[in-house]
N, C-alpha and C positions, 0 to 999 in steps of 0.2 A: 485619128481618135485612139487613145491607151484602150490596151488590153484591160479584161477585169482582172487579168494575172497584177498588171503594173497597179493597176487601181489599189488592190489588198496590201502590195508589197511596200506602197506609197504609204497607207493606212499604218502599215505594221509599223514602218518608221517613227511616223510622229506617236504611237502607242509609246512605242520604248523610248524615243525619245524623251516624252513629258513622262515616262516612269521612272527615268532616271535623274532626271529633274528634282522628281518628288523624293524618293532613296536621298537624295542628296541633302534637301533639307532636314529632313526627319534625321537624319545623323547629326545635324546640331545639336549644342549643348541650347535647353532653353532660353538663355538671356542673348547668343548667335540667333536664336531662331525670331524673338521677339524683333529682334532689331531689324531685322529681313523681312519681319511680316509687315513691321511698318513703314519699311519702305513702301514695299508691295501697293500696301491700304493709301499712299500718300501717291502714289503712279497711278491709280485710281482701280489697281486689279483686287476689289475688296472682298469679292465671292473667294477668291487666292489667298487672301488674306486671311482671311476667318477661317479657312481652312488650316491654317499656320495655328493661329491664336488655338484654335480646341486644343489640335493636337499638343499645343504647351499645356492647357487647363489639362485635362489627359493626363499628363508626366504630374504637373503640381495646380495642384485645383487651389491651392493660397495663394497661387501666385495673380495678389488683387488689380496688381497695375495691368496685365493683361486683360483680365476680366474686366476694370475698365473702359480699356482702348478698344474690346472687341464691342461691349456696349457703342461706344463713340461711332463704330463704322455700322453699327445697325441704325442709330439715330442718323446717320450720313444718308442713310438711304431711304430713310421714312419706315423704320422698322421698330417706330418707337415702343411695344408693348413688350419687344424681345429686350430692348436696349432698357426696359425699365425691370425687368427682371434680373437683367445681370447685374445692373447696379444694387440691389435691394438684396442679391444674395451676397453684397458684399459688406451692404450695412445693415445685414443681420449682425454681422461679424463684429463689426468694425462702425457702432452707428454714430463714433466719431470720425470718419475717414473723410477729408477735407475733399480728396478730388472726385471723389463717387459724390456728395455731395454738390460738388459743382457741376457734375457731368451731370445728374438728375436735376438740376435746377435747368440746364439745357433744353434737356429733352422736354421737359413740362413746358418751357417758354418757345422751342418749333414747334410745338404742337398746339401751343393757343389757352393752353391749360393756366392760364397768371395764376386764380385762385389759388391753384397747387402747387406753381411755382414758387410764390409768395410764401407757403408755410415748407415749402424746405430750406429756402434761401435762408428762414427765419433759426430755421434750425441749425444751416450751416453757422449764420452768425452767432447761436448763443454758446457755440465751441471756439469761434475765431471772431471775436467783434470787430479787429480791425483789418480783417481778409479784403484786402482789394478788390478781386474780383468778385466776392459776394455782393461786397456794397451798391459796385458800380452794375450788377447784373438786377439788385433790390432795386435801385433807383430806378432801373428801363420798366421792372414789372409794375412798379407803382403807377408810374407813367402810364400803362396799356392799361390801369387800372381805373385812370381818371382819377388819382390822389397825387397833382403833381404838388402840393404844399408840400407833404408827406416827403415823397422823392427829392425835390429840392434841398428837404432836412438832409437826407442820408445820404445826398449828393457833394452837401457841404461837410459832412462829417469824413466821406471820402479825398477832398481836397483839402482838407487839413493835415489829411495823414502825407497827401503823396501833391502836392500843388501843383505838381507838373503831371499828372496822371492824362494822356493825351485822351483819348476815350473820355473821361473825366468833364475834360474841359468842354470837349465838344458836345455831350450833352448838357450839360451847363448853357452852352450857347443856345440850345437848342430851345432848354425853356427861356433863356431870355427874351430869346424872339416869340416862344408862345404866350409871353405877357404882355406882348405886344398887340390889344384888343382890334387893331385897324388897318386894312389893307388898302391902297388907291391907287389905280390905274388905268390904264390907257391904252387902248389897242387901235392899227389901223389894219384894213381887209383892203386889198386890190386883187381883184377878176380880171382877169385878160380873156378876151373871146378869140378863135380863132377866125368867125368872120362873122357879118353881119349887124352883133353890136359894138359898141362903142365904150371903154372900159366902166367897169362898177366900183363905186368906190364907200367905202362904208368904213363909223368910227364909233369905237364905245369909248364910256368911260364908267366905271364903278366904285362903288366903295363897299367894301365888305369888312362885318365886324363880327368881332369872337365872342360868343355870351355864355353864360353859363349852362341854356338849355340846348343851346346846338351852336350855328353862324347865317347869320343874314347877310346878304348881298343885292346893293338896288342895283339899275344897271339905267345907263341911256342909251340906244341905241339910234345912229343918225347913219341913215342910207342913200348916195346918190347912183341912181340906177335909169338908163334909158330915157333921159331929160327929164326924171323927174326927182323929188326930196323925198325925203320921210323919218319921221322921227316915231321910236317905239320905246317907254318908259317899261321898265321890267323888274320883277323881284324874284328874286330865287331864297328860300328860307332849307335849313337843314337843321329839323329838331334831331333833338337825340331821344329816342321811345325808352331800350333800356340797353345795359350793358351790351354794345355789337351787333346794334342794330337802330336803325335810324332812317328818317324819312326825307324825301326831296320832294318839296310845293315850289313849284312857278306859277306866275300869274305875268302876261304884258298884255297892255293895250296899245294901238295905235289908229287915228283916222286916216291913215295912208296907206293906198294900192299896195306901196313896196314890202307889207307887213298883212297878218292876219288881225283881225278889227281887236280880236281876244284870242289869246293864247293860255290856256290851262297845263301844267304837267302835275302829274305826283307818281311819286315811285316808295318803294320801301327795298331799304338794301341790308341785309344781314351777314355777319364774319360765320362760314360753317369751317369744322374740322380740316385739318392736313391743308391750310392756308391757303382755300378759298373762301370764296365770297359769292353771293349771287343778290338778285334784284329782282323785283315784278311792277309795272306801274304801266302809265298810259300819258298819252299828248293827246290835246283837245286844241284844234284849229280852227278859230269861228272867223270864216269870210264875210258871212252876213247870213241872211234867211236862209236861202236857198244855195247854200256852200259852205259845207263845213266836213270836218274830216276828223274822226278819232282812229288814233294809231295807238295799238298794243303792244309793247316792250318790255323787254327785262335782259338782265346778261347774267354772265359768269364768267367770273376772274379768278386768276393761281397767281399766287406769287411765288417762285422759285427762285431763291438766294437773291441777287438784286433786281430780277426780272419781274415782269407782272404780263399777263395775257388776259386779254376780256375780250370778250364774242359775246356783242349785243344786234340780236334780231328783231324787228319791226314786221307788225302784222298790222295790213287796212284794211278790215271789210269793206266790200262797196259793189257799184257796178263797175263796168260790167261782172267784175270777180273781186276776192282777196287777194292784194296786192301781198307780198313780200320784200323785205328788202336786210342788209344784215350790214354791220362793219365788224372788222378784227383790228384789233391795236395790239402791238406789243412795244415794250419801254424796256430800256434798261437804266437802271436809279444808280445813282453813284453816292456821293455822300452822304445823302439825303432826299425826299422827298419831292424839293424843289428843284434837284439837278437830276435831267437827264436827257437821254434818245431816244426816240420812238418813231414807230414806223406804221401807217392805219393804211385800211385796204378795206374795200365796200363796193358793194351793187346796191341801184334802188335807191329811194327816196328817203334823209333822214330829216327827222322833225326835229331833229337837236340842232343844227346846223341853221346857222341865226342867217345866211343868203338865203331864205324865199325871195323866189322872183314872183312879179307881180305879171296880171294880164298883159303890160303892155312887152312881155317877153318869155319868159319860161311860167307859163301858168301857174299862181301862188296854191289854185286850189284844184289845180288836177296832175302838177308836175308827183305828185305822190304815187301817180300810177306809169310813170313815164320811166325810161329803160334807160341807168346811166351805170357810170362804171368809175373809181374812182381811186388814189393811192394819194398817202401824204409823208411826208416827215417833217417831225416834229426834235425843236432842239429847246430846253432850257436849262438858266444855268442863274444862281446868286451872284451880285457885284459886292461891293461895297457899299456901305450908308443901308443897308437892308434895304437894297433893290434888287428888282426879279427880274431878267431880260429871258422872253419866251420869242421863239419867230418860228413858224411855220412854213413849207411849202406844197403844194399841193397839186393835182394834174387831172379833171375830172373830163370825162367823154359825155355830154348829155343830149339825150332825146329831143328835139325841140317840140313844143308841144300844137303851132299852128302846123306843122309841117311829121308828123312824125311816120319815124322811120331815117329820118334824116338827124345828123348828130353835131353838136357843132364843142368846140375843145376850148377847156375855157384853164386856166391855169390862174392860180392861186398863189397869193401871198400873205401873211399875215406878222405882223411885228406887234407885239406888248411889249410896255413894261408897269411893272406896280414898285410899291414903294410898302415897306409894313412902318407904321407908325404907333 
């Protein structure tokens, strides 16, 4: 074990060392130092960074392009109220200044602010009408705005100027496909048991349409489980209430064991500040008279840069107790919405997950209180002809319910694909 002699001497070191570090910078001419600092912010040492940056504001408080860039790295970091101050003290100055402009139209658009974004974008364009990046940052806000006629206009006025503008183009693409009112497709589910049953095999197919007051989707549902059929017809509707905020009603019915007789959900989900989201609603499972099941739900989601996380919890009051049960998902989005990886993880019973098993295997209307455990991953990705290829794998441990305490390994597959028309 060191001495506390060695311990101090150790200390001393790295003191003078990082003091002479910092002497070393500070001896820069400012435009040596800028350029240092952003590498520094670009390595990702931005507290180091912004230490640089003052120290230049310090020497020259006009010097705007650092005032700027030091904006830029508090917006980097969710520091938008600093990042909007620095920019604003430089369009007192300067309330023509194209990239303080742009860099605040930024920060209002991480932070979910469109309205606001919208009327600086506006302002940047009545100094630069044909500023590229304005346009094409105007047309995303319109867009989050739900005026994509609007954004389409200033989409197109943007590809006149630059036709090959890549950004440009691909949101271009993006509404093409969002005029696209019709979605159709097809999935199949296979369940492997680790013993005792015999595999499960299950097929939807849907069609889901884009309306002006949200998206409807009917659904069929055809199950074969344990020698037996079953067919469960289903709708899922998503009004939109008002700006970033919107509802989810399901309704299925089915005469088959493999299914709940009547299936109820509704939820409400709303966009909050620093780009989350959350949710509150319920599942209603009617077996028949004397079996039925309401389960309490809601989540919350971040999305951070192409990621998203959402941690949704399920509560069942009942006997003998209140059951629990939770999943976590995290994605990573790549070009789009429709491409990505994700990976989900859960204990407990969920009512979103269209395998109920009926009596003649994992109880439909008491597996809700039974102990399982569960991980998936999930891949989708756009072909050509605007088709969607999704495939799933999955690995769950479950309780079985004639016998519990005992678990049997049931392993998941899942393949879609849809088609937008």
């Amino acid at each position: 074990m060191a001495s506390p002699k060695c311990f101090i001497y150790y200390m001393l070191c790295m003191l003078t060392a990082f003091s002479s570090t910092a002497q070393e910078w500070k001896a820069l001419g400012v435009d040596e130092l800028f350029e240092k600092a952003r590498q520094t912010a670009f390595d990702g040492k931005r507290e180091e960074a912004r230490t640089m940056l003052i120290t230049i504001l310090e020497r020259a408080p006009d010097y705007t392009d650092v005032r700027i860039f030091l904006a830029r790295t508090y917006a980097w970091d969710e520091q938008r109220a600093q990042a909007r101050k620095e920019l604003q003290t430089v369009l007192a100055k300067s309330p023509s200044h194209e990239d303080a402009l742009n860099a605040l139209t930024d920060v209002e658009m991480w932070d979910d602010n469109f309205a606001q974004a919208l009327t600086v974008v506006n302002t940047g364009l009545s100094y630069y009408p044909n500023s590229e990046d304005l346009l094409y940052k105007k047309a995303r806000i319109l867009k989050s705005l739900d005026q994509p006629e609007e954004a389409q206009r200033v989409l197109n006025h943007l590809l006149s100027i630059n036709p090959a503008h890549t950004k440009g183009l691909e949101l271009s693409e993006d509404f093409r496909l969002a005029r696209m009112k019709y979605t159709a497709g097809v999935s199949y589910d296979l369940d492997l048991f680790s013993r005792t049953y015999n595999p499960a095999h299950s097929l939807a197919v849907q069609l889901a349409r884009a309306n002006r007051w949200g998206s409807s989707i009917i659904r069929l549902n055809y199950a074969h489980r344990f020698s037996s059929n079953g067919i469960q017809p289903e709708i899922d509707l998503y009004p939109r209430i008002v700006q970033g905020v919107y509802a989810y009603l399901n309704y299925g019915y089915s005469d088959s064991d493999l299914f709940p007789q009547h299936r109820f959900g509704a939820e409400v989900f709303t966009k909050l500040p620093l780009s989350f989201e959350a949710s509150a609603g319920l599942r209603h499972l009617y077996f028949g008279t004397t079996s039925k099941v309401t389960i309490y739900t809601g989540s919350i989601g971040w999305y951070y840069k192409s990621y998203w996380f959402s941690f949704r919890p399920y509560i069942t009051p009942g006997e003998p107790g209140t059951s629990f049960s939770s999943t976590l998902t995290v994605r990573k989005y790549f070009k789009d919405a429709d491409n990505y990886i994700g990976l989900t993880g859960g204990y407990g019973f969920s009512p979103d997950d269209r395998r109920i098993q009926s009596s003649t295997g994992l109880s439909a209307d008491r597996i809700y209180i039974l102990k399982s455990q569960r991980v998936g991953f999930a891949w989708q990705k756009t072909l050509k002809r605007n088709f969607i290829l999704n495939i799933s794998l999955g690995l769950s441990r479950q309780e079985l319910s004639f016998d519990e305490g005992k678990y049997v390994w049931i392993t998941n597959t899942v393949v879609g694909l849809r088609k937008r028309f």
